[in-house]
N, C-alpha and C positions, 0 to 999 in steps of 0.2 A: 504494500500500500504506500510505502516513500517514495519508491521510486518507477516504479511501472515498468520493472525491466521483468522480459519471460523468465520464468521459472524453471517450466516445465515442458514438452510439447507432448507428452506421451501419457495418457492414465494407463495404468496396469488393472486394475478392478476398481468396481463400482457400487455406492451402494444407495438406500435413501437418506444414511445420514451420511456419506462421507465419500473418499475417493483414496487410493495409493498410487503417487504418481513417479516415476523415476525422476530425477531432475540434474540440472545440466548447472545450475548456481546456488553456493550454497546460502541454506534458511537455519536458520533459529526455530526447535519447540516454543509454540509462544506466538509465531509470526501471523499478522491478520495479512490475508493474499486476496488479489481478486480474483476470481475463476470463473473460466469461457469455454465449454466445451462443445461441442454438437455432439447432440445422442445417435449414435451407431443405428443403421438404415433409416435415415431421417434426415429433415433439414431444419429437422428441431433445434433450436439453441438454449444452451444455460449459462444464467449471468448468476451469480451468485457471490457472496464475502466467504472465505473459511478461513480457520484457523490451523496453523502446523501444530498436530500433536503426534507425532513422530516421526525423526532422521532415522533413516536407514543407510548406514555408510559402507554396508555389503562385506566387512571387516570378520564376521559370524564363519562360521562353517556353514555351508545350508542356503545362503545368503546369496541373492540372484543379481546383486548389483546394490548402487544406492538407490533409496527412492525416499518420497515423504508421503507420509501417511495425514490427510486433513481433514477436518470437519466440517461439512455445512453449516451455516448459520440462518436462518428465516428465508429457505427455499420457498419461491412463489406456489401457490398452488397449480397452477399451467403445469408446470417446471415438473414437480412434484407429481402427476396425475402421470407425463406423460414419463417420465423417471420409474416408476411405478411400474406402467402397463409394460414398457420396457424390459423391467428387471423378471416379471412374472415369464416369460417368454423364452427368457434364456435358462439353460442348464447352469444345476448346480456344479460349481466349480470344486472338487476335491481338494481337500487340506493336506497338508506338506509336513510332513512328519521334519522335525528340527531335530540338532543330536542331543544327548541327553534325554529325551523323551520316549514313552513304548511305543515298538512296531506295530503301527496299525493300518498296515499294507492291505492286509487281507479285508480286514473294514472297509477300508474305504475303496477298496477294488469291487468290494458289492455292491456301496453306494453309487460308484459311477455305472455297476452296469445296470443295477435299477432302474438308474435314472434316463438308460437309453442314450446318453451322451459320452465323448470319450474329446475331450480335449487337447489338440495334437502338441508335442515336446515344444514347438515353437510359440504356442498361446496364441497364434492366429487363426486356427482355422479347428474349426469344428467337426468334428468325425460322427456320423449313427454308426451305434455301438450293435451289430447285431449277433442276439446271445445262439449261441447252436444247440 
């Protein structure tokens, strides 16, 4: 918000309170940002205030890069409706087992095939998961 220099160009996941975005300069936990994105097949736009509440500086084991993780602040209702109808649409994303933590491969290899979605190594592109 001082200085209106980009942050970020990339969100990584999405959600109705928040966003994780990699970024390219660094922020402060703390930091109010402005944020602009267009919601994915759409020519919908979101203007909205957030706050950094967490650096990721990719330093971890596990750790896929830097990125910041932020928070929405009074998302319009538009914004939010079509944020929303959005999010119900896409497939659950499987969670990333960290080290120190239990193997829950097998878990979460169910959830993804439940779910009929299979998200490819690259995070762009979407696979139907068809179970035999």
């Amino acid at each position: 918000m001082r200085d209106f220099r980009l942050v970020s160009d990339r969100i990584e996941d999405l959600s109705l309170t928040g966003a994780f975005a990699s970024f390219a300069r660094p922020v402060l936990t703390g930091e109010r940002l402005m944020l602009s994105f267009r919601l994915p097949d759409s020519g919908m736009w979101v203007d909205t205030e957030a706050t950094v509440a967490r650096v990721v500086h990719g330093r971890r084991p596990g750790d896929r890069g830097r990125g910041l993780g932020v928070k929405f602040h009074d998302l319009d209702a538009s914004s939010r409706f079509w944020l929303e109808k959005l999010l119900t649409k896409a497939p659950p994303t499987a969670p990333c087992t960290r080290p120190g933590r239990r193997d829950r491969s097998d878990q979460v290899m169910s959830l993804v095939k439940s779910s009929g979605w299979v998200r490819s190594a690259f995070g762009h592109a979407l696979l139907r998961w068809f179970a035999k």
